[in-house]
LUMVEX-696553 format. One line per field, with one value per residue (C-alpha): residue in one letter; x, y, z; residue number from 1. Coordinates in steps of 0.02 Angstrom, whole numbers, always signed. Example, Ala and Ser with C-alpha at 12.3 -4.5 7.8 and 13.67 -1.06 7.14 Angstrom:
BEGIN
volo <- [a_s] .
X <- [+615_+684] .
Y <- [-225_-53] .
Z <- [+390_+357] .
pase <- [1_2] .
//
This chain:
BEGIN
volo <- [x_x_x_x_x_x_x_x_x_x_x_x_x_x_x_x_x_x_x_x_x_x_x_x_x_x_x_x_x_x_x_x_x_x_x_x_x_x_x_x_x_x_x_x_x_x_x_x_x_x_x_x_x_x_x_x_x_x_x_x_x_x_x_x_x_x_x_x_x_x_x_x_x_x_x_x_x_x_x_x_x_x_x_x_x_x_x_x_x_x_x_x_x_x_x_x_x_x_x_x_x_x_x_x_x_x_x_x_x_x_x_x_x_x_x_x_x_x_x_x_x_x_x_x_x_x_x_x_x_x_x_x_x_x_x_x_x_x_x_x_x_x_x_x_x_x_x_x_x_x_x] .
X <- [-1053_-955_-750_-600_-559_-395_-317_-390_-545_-652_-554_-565_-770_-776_-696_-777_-943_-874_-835_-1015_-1140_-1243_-1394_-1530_-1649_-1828_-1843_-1705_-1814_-1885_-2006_-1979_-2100_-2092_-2153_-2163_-2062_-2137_-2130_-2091_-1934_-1827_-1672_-1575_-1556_-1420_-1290_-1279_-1111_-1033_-860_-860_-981_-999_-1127_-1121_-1284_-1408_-1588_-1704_-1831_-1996_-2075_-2260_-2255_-2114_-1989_-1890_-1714_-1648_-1471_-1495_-1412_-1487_-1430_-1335_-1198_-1154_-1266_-1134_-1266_-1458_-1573_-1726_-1878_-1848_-1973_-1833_-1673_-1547_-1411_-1256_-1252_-1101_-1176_-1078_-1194_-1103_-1108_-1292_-1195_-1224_-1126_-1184_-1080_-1175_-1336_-1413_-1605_-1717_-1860_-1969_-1962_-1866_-1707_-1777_-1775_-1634_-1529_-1560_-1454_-1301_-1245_-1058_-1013_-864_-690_-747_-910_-898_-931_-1038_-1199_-1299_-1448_-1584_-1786_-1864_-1767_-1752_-1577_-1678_-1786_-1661_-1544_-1626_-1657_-1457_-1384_-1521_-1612] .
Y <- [-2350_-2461_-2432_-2591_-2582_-2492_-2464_-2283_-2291_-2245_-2083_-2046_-2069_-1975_-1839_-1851_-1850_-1663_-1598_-1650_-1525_-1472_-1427_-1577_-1573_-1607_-1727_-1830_-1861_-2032_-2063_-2187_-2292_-2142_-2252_-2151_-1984_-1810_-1817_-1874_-1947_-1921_-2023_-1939_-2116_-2008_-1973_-2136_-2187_-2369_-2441_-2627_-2607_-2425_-2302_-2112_-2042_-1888_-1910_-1765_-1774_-1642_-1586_-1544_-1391_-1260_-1304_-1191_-1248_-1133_-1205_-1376_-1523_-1618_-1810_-1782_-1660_-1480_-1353_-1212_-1079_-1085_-1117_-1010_-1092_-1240_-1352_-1486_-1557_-1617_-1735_-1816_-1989_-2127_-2329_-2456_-2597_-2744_-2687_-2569_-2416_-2233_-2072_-1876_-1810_-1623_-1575_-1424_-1343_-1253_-1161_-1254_-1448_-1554_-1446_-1318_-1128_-1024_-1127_-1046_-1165_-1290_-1452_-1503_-1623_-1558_-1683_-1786_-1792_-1872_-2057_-2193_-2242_-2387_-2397_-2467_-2548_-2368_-2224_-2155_-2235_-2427_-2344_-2291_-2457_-2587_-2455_-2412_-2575_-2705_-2799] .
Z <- [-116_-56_-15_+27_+183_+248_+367_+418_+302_+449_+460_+282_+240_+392_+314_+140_+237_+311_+140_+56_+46_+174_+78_+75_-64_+10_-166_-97_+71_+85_+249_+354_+462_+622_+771_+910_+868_+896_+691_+537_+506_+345_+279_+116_+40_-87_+50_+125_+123_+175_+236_+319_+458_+456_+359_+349_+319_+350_+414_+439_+565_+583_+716_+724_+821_+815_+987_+1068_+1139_+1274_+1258_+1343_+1284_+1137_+1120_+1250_+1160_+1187_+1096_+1055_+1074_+1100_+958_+930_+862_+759_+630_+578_+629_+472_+564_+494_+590_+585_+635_+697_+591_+666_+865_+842_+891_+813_+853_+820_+681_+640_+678_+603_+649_+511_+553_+416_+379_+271_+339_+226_+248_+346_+477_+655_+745_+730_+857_+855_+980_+1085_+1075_+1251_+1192_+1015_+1089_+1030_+1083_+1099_+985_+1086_+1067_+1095_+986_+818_+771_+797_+665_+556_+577_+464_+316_+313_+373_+324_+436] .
pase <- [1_2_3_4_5_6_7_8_9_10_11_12_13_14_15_16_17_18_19_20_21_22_23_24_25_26_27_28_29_30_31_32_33_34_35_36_37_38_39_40_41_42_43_44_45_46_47_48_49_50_51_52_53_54_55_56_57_58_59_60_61_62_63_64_65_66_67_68_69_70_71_72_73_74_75_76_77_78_79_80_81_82_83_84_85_86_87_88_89_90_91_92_93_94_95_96_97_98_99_100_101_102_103_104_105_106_107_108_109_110_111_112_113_114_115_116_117_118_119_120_121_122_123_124_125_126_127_128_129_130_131_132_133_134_135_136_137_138_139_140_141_142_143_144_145_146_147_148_149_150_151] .
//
């Protein structure tokens, strides 16, 4: 979907991309090519959203084995409280397409895959924390990149 630029539009899918569902349908999944992740890697092709240079979009990644978090910091944001054993992460991710940047907007954990089951755990980045970050040669967001803002 694609919006005219405003002034403020940034602000605004950023808020529509708050008020949309949180549920992902596992149907709605389509795998990606996972290089070298600890899993498989997801992207919900339905809730990609784009304004100018920027896309809103969840991506699900499993994990092969159950992990346990004992409230360390994942992707470098505050976890508000610990997380038990996890199977799959949902996140809601913001890219920069023209300068390769991607910031944390939710993360969620489910204790089976394809964010399915009961939640145990939730991510929010705290206000000095919500900052952009490179996307580089050897993570999941250089993955992710071509498949939401072309190659």
């Amino acid at each position: 979907m694609n919006l005219p630029h405003q002034s403020g539009a940034i602000l605004v899918m950023a808020f529509v991309l708050l008020l949309l569902p949180v549920h992902v349908s596992a149907q709605n999944l389509t795998e990606i090519d996972r290089g070298d992740t600890p899993g498989r890697i997801y992207i919900d092709f339905e809730s990609v959203l784009k304004d100018q240079d920027f896309v809103f979009f969840w991506y699900v990644l499993d994990i092969y084995s159950a992990h346990r978090n004992e409230g360390t910091r994942v992707y470098g944001y505050h976890e508000l409280k610990p997380i038990e054993y996890y199977r799959s992460n949902k996140m809601k991710i913001m890219i920069d397409c023209r300068k390769r940047k991607w910031k944390l907007i939710d993360l969620e954990a489910f204790d089976q895959a394809a964010a399915q089951g009961p939640r145990v755990g939730r991510h929010k980045p705290l206000k000095n924390e919500e900052k952009w970050r490179k996307i580089s040669s050897g993570d999941t967001f250089n993955l992710l990149y071509p498949h939401v803002c072309g190659a």
